[in-house]
N, C-alpha and C positions, 0 to 999 in steps of 0.2 A: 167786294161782295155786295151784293145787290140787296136792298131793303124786304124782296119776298123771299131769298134763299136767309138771311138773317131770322125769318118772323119762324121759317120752316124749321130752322134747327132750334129755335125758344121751343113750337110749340112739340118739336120730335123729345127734346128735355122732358117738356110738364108730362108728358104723355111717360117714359122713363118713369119718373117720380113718382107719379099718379100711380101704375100699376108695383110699382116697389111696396109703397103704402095699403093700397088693398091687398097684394101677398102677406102682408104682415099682419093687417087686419085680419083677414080668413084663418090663418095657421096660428097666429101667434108667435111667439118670443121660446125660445128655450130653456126649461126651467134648472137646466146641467146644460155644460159646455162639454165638448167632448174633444180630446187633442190626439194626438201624434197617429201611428198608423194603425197603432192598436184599437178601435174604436170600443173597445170594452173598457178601457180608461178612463173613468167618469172623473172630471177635474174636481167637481164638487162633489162633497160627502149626501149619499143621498139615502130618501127613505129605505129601511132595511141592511143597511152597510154596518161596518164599525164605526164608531165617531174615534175621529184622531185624538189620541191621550194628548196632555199637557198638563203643566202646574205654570201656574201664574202668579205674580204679588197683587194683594190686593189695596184699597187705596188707605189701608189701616195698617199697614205693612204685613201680616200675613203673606207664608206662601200655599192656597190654594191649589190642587189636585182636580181634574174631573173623576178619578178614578176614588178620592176620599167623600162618601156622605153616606146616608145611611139611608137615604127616600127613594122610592121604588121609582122618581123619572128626576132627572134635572132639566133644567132648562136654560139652554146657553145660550145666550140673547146679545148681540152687536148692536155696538151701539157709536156715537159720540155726541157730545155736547152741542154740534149743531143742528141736529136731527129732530127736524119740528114733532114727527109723531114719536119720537122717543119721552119728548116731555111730556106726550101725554100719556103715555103706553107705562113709564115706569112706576109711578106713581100707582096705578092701578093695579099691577104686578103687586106692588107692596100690599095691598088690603089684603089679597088673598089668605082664608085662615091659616093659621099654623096646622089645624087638621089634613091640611090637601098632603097628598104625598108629593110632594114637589120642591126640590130644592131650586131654587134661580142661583144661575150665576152669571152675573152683564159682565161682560168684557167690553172694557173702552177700547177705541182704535185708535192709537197712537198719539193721545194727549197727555199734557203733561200733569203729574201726579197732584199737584195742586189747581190747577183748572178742576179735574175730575173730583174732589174731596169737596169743594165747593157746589159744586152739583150737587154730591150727595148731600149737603146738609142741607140744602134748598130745599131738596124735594125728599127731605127726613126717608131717604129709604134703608129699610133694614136687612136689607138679604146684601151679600158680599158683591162689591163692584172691583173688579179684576184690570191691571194695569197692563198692556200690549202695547208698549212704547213702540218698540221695533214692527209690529205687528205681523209676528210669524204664526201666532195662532192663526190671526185670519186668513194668513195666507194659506193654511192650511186647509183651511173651511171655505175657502175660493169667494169671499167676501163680494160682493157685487156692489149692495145696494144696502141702506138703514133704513131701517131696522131688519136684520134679520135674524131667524133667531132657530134651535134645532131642537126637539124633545129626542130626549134621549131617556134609553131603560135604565138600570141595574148593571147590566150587564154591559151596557153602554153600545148598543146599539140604536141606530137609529129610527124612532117610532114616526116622525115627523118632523118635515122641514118649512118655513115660514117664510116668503119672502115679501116685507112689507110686514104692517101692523098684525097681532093676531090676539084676538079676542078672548078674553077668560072662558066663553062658554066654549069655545073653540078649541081650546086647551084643555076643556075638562073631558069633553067629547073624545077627543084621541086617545086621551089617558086611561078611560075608560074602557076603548076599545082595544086599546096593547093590554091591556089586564086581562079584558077577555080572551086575548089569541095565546095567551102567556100556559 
């Protein structure tokens, strides 16, 4: 193969890539996957759906219910111990008053039960941190990326989904506003 039919299929590639990369740039990433042939299938649980029930153990041995609390939203937040914005997002989670109607409940993804106990004593958090060894929760929840995390009502529907860090004011704001559509 000759050095200019060589240079022709590098630069026929960058050119490939190059428009791959601004497609993705212009449109963006999808925020639900969608599968089989049914495309009304949404793999992830998304805003205004049901959130899928579960009971979990927690790192205090409890077994935890999403269906048990008494706060008008919880908030179910993936997580694991290597999750750089997790260490700073959890902690922050914890200030929030006992006033908010919000119960948190972190679900670890797949670490072991004394890694995670450790955690929490570090970073003294007081809302229940939920053990998913096998991590069938999140397979339910179609788990992509950490932090992510889903408000959820009473009724256990889904008011909002989170994917990356998400802000107290951010979470006050939604909260807010499923009270008022409520």
């Amino acid at each position: 193969m000759s050095r200019l039919h060589r240079l022709a299929h590098w630069l026929a590639a960058l050119l490939c890539c190059g428009l791959a990369l601004l497609l993705i740039i212009q449109t963006g990433l999808p925020q639900r996957s969608e599968t089989g042939r049914d495309s009304s299938k949404s793999i992830a649980p998304a805003r205004d759906q049901l959130a899928p029930i579960f009971q979990l153990p927690s790192s205090s041995g409890e077994i935890i219910s999403l269906l048990w609390g008494d706060s008008a939203f919880t908030l179910l937040y993936f997580w694991s111990t290597n999750c750089a914005p997790c260490r700073n997002e959890m902690p922050a989670l914890n200030e929030l008053p006992k006033s908010e109607p919000l119960r948190i409940l972190a679900v670890n993804m797949g670490e072991s039960a004394k890694r995670v106990r450790d955690w929490v004593d570090q970073l003294q958090l007081s809302y229940p941190v939920l053990l998913d060894p096998f991590m069938a929760v999140a397979r339910a929840y179609q788990i992509r990326g950490l932090p992510s995390a889903f408000l959820i009502d009473a009724e256990t529907r889904i008011v909002a989904v989170y994917y990356g860090p998400v802000s107290i004011d951010q979470l006050r704001r939604d909260m807010a506003r499923a009270a008022r559509y409520e």
